[in-house]
Structure formats: C-alpha cells, structure tokens
mmCIF file of the N, C-alpha and C atoms, coordinates in Angstrom:
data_MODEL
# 
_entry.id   MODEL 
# 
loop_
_atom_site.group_PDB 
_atom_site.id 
_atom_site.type_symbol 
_atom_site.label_atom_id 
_atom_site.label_alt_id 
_atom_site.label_comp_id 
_atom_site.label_asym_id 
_atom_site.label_entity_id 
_atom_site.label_seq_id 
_atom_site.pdbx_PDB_ins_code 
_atom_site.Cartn_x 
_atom_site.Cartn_y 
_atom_site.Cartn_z 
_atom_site.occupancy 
_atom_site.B_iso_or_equiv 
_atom_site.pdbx_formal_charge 
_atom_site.auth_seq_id 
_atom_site.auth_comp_id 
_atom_site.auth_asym_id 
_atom_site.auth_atom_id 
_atom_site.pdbx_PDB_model_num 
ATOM 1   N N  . UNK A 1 1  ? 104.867 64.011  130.231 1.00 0.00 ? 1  UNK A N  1 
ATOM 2   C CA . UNK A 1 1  ? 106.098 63.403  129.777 1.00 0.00 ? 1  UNK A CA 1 
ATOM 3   C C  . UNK A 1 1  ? 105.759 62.054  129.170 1.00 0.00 ? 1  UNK A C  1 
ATOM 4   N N  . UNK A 1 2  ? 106.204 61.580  128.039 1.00 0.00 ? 2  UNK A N  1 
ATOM 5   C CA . UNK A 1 2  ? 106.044 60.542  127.146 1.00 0.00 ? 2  UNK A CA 1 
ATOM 6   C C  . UNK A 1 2  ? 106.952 59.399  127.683 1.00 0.00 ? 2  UNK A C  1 
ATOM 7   N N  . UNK A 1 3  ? 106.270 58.210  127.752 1.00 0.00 ? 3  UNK A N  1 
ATOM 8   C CA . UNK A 1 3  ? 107.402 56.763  127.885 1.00 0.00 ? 3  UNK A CA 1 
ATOM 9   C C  . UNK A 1 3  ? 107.674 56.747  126.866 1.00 0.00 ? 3  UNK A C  1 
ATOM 10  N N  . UNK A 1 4  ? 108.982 55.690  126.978 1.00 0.00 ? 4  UNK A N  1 
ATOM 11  C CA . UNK A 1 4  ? 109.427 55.410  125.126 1.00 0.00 ? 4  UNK A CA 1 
ATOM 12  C C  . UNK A 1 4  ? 108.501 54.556  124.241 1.00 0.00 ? 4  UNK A C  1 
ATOM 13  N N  . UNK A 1 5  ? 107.219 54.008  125.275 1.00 0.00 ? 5  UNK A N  1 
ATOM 14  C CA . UNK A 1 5  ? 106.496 53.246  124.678 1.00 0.00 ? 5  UNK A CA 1 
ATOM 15  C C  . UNK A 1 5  ? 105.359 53.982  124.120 1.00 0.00 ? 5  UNK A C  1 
ATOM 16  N N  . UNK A 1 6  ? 104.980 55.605  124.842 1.00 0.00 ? 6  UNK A N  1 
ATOM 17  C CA . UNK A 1 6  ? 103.757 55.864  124.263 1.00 0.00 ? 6  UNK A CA 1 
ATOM 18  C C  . UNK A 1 6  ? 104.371 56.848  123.081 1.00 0.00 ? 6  UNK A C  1 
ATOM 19  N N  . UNK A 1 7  ? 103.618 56.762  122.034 1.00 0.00 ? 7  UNK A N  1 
ATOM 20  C CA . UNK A 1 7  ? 103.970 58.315  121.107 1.00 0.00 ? 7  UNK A CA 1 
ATOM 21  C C  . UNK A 1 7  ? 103.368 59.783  121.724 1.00 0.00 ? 7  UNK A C  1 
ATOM 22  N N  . UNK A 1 8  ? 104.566 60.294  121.299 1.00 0.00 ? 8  UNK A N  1 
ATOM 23  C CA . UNK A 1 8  ? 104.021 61.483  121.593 1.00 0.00 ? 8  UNK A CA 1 
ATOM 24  C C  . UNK A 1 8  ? 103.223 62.619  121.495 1.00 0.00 ? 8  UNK A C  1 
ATOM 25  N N  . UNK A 1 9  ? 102.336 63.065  122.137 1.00 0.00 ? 9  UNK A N  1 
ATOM 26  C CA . UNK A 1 9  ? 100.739 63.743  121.113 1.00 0.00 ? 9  UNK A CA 1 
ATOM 27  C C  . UNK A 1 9  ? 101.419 65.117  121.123 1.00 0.00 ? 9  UNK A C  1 
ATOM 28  N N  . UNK A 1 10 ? 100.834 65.193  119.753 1.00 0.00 ? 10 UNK A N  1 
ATOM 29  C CA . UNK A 1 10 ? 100.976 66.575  119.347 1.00 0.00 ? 10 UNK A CA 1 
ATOM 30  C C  . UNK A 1 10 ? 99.854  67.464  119.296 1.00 0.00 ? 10 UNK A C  1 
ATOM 31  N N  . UNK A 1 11 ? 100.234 68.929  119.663 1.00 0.00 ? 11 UNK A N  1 
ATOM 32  C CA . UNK A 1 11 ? 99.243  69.594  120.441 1.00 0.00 ? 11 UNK A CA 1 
ATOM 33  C C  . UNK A 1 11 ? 99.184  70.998  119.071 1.00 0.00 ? 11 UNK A C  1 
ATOM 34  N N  . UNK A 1 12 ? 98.379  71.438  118.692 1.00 0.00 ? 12 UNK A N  1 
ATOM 35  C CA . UNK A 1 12 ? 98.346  71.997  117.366 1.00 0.00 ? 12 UNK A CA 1 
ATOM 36  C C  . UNK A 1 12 ? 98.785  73.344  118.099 1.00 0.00 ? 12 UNK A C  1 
ATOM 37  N N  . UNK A 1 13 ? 99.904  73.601  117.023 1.00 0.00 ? 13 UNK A N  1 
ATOM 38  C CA . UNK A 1 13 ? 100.666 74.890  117.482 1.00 0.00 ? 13 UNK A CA 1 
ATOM 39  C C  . UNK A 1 13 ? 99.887  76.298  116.996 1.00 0.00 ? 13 UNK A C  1 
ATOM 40  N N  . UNK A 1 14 ? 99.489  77.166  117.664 1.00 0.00 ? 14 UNK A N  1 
ATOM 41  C CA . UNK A 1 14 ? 99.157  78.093  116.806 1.00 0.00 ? 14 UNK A CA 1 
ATOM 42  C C  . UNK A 1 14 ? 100.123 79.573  116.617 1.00 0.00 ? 14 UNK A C  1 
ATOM 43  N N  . UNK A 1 15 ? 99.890  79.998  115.234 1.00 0.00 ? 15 UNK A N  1 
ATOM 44  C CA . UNK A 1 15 ? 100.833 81.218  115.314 1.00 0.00 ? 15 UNK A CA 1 
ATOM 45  C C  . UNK A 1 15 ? 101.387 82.206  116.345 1.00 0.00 ? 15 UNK A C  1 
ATOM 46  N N  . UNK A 1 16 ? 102.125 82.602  116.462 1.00 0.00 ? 16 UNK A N  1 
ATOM 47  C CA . UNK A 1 16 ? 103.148 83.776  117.467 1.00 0.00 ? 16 UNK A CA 1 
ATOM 48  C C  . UNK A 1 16 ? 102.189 84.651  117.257 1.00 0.00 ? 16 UNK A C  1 
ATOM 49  N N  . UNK A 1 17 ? 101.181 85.338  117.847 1.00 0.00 ? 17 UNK A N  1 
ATOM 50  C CA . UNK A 1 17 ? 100.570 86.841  117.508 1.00 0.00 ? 17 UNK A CA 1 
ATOM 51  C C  . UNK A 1 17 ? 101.819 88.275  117.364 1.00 0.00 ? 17 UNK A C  1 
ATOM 52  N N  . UNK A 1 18 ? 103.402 88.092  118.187 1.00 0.00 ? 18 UNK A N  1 
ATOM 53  C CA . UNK A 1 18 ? 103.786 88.619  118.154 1.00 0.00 ? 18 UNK A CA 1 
ATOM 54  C C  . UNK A 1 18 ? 105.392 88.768  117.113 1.00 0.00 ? 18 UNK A C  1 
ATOM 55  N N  . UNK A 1 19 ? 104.516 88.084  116.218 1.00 0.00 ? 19 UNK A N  1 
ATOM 56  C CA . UNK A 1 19 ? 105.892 87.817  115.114 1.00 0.00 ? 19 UNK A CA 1 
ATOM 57  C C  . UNK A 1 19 ? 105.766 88.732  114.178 1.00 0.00 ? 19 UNK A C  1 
ATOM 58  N N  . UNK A 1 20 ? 106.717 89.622  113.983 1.00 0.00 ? 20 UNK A N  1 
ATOM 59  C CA . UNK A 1 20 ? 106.879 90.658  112.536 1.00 0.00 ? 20 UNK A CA 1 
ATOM 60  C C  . UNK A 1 20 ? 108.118 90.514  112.028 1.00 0.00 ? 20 UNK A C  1 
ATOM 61  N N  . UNK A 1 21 ? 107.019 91.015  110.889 1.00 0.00 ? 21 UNK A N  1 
ATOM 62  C CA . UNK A 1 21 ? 108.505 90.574  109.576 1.00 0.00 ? 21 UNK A CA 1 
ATOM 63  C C  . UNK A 1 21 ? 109.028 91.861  109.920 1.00 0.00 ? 21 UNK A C  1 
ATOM 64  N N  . UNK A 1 22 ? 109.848 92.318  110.039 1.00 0.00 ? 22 UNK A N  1 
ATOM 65  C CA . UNK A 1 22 ? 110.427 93.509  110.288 1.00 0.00 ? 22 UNK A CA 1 
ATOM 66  C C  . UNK A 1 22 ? 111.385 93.948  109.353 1.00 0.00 ? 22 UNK A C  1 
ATOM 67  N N  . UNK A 1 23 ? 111.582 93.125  108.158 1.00 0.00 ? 23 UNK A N  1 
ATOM 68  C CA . UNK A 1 23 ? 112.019 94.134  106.380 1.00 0.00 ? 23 UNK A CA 1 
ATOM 69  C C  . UNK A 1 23 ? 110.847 94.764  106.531 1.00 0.00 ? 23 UNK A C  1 
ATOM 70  N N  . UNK A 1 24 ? 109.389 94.621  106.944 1.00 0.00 ? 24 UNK A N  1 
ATOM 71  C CA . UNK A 1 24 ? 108.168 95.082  106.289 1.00 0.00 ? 24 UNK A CA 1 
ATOM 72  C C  . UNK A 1 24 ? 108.425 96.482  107.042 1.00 0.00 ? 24 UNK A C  1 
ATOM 73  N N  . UNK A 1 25 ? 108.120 96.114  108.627 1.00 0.00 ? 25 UNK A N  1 
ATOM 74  C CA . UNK A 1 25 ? 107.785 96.890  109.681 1.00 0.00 ? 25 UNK A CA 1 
ATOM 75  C C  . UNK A 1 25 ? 109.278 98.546  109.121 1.00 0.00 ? 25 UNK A C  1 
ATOM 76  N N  . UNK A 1 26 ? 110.224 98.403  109.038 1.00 0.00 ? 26 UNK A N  1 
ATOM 77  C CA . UNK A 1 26 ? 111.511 99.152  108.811 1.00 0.00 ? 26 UNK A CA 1 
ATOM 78  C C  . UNK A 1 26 ? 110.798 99.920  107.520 1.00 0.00 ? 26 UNK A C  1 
ATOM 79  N N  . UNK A 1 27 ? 110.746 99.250  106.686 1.00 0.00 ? 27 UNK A N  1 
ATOM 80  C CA . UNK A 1 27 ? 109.970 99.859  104.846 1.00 0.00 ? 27 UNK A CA 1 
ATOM 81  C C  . UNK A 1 27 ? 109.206 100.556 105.165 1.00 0.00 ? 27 UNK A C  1 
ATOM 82  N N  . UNK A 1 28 ? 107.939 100.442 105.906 1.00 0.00 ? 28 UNK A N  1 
ATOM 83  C CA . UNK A 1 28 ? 106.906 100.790 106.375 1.00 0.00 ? 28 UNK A CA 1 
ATOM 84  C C  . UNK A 1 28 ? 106.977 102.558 106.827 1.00 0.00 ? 28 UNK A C  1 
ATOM 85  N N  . UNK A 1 29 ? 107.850 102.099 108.145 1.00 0.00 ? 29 UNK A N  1 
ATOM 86  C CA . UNK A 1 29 ? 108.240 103.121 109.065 1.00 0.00 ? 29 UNK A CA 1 
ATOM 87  C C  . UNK A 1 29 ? 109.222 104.237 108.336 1.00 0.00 ? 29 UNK A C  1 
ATOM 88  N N  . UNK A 1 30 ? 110.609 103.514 107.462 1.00 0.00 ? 30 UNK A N  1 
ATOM 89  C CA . UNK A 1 30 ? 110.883 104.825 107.194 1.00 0.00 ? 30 UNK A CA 1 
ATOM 90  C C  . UNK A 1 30 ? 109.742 105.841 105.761 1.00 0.00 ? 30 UNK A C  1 
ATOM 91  N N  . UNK A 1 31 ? 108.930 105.404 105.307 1.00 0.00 ? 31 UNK A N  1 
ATOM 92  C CA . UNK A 1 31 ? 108.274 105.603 103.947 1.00 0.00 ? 31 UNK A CA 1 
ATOM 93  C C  . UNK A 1 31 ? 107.238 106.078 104.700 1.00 0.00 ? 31 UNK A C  1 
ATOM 94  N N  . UNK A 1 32 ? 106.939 106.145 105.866 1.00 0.00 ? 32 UNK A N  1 
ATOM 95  C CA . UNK A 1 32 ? 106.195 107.059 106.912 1.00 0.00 ? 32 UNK A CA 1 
ATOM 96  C C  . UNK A 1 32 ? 107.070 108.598 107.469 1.00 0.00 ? 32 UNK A C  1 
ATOM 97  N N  . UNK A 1 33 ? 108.255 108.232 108.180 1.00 0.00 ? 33 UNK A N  1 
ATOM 98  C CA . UNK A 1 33 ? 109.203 109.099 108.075 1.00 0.00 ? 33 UNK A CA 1 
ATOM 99  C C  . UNK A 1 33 ? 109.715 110.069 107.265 1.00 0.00 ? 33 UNK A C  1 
ATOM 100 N N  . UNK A 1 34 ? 109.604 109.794 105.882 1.00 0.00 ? 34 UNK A N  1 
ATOM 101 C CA . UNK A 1 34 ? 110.149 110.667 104.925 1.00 0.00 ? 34 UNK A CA 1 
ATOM 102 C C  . UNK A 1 34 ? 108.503 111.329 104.375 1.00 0.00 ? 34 UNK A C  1 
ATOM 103 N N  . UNK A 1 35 ? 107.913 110.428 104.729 1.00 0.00 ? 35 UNK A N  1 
ATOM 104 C CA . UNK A 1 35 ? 106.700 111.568 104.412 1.00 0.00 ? 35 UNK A CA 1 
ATOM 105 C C  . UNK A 1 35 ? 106.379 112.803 104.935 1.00 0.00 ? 35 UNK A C  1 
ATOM 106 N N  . UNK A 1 36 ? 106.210 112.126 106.538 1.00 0.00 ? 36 UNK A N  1 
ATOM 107 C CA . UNK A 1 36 ? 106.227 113.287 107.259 1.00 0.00 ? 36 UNK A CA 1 
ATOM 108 C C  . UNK A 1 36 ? 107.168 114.521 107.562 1.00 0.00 ? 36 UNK A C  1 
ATOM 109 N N  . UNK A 1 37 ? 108.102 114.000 106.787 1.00 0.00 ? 37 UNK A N  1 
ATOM 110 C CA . UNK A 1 37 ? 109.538 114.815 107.100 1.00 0.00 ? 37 UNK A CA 1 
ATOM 111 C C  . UNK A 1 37 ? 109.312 115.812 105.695 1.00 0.00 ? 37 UNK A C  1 
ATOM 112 N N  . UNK A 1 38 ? 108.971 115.419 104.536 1.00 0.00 ? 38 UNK A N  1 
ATOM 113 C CA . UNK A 1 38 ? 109.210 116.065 103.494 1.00 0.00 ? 38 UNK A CA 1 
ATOM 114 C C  . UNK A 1 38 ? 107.633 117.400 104.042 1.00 0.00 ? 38 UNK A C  1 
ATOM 115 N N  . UNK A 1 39 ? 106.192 116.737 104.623 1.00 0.00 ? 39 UNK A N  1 
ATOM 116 C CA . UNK A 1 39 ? 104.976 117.431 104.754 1.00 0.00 ? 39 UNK A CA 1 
ATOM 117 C C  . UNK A 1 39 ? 105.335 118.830 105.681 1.00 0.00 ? 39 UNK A C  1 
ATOM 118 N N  . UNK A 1 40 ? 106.442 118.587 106.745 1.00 0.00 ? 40 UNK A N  1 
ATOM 119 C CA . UNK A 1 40 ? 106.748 119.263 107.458 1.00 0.00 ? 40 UNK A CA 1 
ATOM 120 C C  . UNK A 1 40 ? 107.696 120.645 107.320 1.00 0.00 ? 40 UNK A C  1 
ATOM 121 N N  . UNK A 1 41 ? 108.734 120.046 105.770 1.00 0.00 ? 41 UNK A N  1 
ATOM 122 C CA . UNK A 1 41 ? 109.371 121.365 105.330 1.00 0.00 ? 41 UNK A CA 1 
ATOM 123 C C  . UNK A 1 41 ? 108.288 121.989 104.578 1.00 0.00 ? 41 UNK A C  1 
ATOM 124 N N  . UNK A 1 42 ? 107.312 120.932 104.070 1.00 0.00 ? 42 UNK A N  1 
ATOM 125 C CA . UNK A 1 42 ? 106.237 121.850 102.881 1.00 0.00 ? 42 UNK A CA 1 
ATOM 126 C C  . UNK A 1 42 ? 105.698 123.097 103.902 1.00 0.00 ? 42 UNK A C  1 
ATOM 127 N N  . UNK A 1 43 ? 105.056 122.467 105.295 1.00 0.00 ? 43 UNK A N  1 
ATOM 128 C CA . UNK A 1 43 ? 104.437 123.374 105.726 1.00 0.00 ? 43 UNK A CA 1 
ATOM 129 C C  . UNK A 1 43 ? 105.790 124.825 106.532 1.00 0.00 ? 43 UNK A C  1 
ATOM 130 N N  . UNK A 1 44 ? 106.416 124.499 106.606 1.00 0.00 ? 44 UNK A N  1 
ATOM 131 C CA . UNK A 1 44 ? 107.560 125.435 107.286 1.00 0.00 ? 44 UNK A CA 1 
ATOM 132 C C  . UNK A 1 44 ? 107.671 126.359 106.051 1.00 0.00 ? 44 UNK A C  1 
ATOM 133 N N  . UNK A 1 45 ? 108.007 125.978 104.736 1.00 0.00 ? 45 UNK A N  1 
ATOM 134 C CA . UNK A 1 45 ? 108.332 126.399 103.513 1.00 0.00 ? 45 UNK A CA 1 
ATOM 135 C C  . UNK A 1 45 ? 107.225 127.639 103.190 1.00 0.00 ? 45 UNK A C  1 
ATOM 136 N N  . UNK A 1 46 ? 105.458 126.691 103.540 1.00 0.00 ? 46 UNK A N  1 
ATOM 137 C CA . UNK A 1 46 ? 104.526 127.722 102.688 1.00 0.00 ? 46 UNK A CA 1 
ATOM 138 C C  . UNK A 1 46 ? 104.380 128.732 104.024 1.00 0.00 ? 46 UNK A C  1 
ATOM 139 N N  . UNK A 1 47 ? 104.994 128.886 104.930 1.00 0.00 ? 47 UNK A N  1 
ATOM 140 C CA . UNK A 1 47 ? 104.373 129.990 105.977 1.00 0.00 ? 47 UNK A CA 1 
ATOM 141 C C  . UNK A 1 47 ? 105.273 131.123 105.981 1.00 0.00 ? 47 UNK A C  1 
ATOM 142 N N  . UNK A 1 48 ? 106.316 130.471 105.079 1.00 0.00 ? 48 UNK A N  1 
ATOM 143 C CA . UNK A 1 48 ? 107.027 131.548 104.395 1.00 0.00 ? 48 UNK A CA 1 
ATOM 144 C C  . UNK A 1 48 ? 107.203 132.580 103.734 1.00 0.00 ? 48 UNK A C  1 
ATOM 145 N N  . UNK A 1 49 ? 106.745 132.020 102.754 1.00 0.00 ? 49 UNK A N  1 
ATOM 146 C CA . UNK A 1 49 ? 106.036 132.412 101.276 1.00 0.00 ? 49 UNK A CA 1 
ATOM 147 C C  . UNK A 1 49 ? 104.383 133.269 101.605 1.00 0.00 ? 49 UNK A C  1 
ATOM 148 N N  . UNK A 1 50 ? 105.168 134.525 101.216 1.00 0.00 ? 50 UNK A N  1 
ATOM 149 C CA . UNK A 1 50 ? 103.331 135.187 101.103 1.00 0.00 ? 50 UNK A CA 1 
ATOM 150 C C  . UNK A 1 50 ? 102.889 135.887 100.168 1.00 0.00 ? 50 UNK A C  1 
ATOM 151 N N  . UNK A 1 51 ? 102.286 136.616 99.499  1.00 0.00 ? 51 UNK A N  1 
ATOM 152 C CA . UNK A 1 51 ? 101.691 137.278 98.280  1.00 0.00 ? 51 UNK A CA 1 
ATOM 153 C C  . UNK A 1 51 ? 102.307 138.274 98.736  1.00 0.00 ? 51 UNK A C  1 
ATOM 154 N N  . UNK A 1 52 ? 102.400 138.751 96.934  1.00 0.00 ? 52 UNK A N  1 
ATOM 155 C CA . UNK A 1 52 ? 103.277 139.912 96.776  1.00 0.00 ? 52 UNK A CA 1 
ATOM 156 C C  . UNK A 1 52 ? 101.741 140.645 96.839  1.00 0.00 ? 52 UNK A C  1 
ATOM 157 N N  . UNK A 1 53 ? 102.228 142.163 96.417  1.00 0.00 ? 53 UNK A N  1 
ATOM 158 C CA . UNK A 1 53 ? 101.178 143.058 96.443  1.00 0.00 ? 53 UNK A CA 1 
ATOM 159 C C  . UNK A 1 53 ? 100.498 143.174 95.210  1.00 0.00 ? 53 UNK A C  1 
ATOM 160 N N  . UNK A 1 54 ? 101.045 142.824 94.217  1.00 0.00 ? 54 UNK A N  1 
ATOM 161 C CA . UNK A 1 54 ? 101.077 142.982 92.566  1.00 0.00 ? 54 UNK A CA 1 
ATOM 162 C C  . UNK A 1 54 ? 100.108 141.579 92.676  1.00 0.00 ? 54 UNK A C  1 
ATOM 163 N N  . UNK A 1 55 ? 100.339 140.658 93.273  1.00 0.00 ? 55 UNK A N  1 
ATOM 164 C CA . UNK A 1 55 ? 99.544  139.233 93.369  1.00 0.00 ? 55 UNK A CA 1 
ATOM 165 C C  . UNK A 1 55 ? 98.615  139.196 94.182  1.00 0.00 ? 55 UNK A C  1 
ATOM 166 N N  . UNK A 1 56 ? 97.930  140.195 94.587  1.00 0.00 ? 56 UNK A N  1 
ATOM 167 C CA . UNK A 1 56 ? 96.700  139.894 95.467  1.00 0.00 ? 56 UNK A CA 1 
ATOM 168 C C  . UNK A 1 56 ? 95.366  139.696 94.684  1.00 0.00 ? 56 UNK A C  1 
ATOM 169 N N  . UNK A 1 57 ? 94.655  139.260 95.377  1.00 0.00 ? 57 UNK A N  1 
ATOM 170 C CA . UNK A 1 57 ? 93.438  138.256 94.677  1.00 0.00 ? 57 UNK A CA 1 
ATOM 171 C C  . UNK A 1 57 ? 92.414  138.225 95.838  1.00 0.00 ? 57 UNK A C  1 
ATOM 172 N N  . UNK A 1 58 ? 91.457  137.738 95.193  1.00 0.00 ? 58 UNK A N  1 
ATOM 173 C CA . UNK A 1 58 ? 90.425  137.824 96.726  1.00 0.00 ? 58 UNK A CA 1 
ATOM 174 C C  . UNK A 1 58 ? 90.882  136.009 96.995  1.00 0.00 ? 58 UNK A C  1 
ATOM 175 N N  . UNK A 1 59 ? 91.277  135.497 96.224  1.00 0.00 ? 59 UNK A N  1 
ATOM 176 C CA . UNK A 1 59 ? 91.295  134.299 96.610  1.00 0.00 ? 59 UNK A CA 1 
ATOM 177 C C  . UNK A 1 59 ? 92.637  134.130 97.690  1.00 0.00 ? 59 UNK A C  1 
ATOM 178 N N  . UNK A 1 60 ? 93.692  135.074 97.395  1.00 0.00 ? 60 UNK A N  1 
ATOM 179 C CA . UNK A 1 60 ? 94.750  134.908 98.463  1.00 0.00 ? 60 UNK A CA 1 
ATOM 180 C C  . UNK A 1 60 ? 94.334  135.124 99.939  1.00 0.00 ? 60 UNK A C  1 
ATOM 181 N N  . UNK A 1 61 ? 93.955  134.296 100.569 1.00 0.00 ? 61 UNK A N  1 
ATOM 182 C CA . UNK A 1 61 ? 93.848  133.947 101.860 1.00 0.00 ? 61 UNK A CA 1 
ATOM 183 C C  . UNK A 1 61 ? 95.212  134.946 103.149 1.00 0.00 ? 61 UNK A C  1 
ATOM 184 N N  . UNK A 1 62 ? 96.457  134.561 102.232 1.00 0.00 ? 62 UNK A N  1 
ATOM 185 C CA . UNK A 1 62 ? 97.424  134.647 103.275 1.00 0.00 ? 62 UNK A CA 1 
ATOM 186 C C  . UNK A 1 62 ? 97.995  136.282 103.129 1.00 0.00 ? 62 UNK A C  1 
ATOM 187 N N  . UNK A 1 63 ? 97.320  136.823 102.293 1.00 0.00 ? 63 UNK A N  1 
ATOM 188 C CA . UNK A 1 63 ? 97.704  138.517 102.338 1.00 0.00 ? 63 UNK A CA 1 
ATOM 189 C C  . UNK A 1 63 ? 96.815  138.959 103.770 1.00 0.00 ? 63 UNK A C  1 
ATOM 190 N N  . UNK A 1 64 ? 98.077  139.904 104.228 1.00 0.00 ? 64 UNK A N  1 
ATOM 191 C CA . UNK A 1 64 ? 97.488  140.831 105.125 1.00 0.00 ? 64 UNK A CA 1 
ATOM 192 C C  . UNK A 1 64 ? 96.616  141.992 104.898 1.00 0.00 ? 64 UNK A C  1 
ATOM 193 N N  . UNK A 1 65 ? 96.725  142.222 103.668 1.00 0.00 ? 65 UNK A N  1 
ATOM 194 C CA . UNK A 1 65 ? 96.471  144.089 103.192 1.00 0.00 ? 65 UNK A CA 1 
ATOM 195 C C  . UNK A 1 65 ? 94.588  143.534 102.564 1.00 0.00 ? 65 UNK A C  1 
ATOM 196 N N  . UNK A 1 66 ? 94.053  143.969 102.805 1.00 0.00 ? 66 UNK A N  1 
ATOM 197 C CA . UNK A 1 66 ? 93.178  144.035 102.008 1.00 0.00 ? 66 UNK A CA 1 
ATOM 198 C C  . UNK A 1 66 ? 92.435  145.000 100.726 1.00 0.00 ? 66 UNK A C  1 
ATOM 199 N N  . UNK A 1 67 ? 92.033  144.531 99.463  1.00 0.00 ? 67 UNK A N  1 
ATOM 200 C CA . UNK A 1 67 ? 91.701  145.301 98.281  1.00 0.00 ? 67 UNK A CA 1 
ATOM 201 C C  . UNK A 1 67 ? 91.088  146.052 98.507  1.00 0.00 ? 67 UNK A C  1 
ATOM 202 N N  . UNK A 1 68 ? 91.692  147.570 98.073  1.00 0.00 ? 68 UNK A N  1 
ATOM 203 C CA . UNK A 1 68 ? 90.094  148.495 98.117  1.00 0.00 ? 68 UNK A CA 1 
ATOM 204 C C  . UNK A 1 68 ? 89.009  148.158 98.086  1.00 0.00 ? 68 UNK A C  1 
ATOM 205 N N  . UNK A 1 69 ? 88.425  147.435 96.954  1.00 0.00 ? 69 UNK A N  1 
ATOM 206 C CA . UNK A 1 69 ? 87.134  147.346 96.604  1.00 0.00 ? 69 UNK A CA 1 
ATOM 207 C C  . UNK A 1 69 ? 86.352  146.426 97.663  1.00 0.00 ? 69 UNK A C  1 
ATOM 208 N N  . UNK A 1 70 ? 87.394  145.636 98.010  1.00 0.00 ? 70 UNK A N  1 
ATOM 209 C CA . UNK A 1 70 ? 86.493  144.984 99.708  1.00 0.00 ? 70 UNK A CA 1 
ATOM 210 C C  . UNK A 1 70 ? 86.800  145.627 100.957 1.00 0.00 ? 70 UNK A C  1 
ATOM 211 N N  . UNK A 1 71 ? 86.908  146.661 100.979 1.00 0.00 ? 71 UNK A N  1 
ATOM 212 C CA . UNK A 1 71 ? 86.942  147.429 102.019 1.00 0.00 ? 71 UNK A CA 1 
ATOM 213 C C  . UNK A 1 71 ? 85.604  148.215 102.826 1.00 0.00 ? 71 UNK A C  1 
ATOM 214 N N  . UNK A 1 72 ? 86.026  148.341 103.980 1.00 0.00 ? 72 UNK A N  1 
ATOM 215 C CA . UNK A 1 72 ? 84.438  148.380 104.694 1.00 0.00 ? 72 UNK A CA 1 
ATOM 216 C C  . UNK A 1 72 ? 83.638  149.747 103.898 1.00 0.00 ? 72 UNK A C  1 
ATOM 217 N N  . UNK A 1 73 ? 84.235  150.994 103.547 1.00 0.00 ? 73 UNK A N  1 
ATOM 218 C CA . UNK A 1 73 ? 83.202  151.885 102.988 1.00 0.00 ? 73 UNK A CA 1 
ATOM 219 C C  . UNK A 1 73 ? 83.446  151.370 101.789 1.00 0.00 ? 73 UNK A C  1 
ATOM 220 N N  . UNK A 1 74 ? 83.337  150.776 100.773 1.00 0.00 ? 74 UNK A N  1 
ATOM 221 C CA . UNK A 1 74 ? 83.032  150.783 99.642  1.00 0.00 ? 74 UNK A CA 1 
ATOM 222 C C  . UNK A 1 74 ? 84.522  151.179 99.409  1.00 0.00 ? 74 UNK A C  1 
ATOM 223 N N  . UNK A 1 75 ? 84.877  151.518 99.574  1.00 0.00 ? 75 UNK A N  1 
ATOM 224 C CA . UNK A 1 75 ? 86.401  152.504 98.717  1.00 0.00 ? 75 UNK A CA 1 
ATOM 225 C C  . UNK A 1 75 ? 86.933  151.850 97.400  1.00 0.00 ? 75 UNK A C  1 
ATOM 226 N N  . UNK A 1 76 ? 86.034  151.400 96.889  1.00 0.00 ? 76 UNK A N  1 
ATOM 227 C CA . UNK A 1 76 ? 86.182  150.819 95.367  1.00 0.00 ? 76 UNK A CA 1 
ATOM 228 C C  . UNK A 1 76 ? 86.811  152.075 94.304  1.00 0.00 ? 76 UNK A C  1 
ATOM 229 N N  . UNK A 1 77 ? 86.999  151.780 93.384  1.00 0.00 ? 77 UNK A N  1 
ATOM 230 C CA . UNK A 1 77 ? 87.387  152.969 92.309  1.00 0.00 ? 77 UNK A CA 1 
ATOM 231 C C  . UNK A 1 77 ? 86.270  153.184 91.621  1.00 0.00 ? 77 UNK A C  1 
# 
C-alpha cells in the first residue's frame, strides 16, 4: 500500500493468456461447422449413389457385380 508521499510502482502488466476475440473464435467455429456439415451430406449422399450396370468400369470400386472378363475362370468373351 502506497503513502500519499511515496509514488506508486508500477508492476509491468502482462497479457490475459485467456483473452479471445470471440468475432474471431464464432467466424472460426461456424466456417468449421458448415464444413463439416456440408462433408457429411457429401458422404451420406455418395453411399447412395452406386453404378448403374451400363456404367461399370474396372475403376468403379462401389459396384457389387463383377465384369466377366475379371472373373475367376476367365469367362471373358
């Protein structure tokens, strides 16, 4: 405690570690939110969606049926 005669020392303040700007923290969070929200119908959407039969490919992964020609005897044409 200071007399009125001594000045008073000042003690170097250092920053709040727990100060947020929270326009940032809100921006942040929902632009996280809508990401994950939009990634989540993508993936609901593509497990949907599967190859037609007319569209099979060796590259289509998500067909069940597999092409003659990769079939275990040969059954190619």
């Amino acid at each position: 405690m200071a007399t009125p005669t001594q000045a008073p020392t000042k003690v170097p303040q250092e920053p709040d570690p727990f100060y947020y700007d929270y326009d940032t923290v809100q921006t942040v969070g929902m632009t996280l939110a809508t990401i994950l929200f939009l990634l989540g119908i993508l993936i609901i959407i593509s497990k949907k969606v599967k190859c037609r039969k007319a569209d099979s490919s060796p590259t289509c992964k998500s067909c069940k049926s597999e092409l003659p020609s990769s079939a275990p005897g040969g059954g190619g044409v």
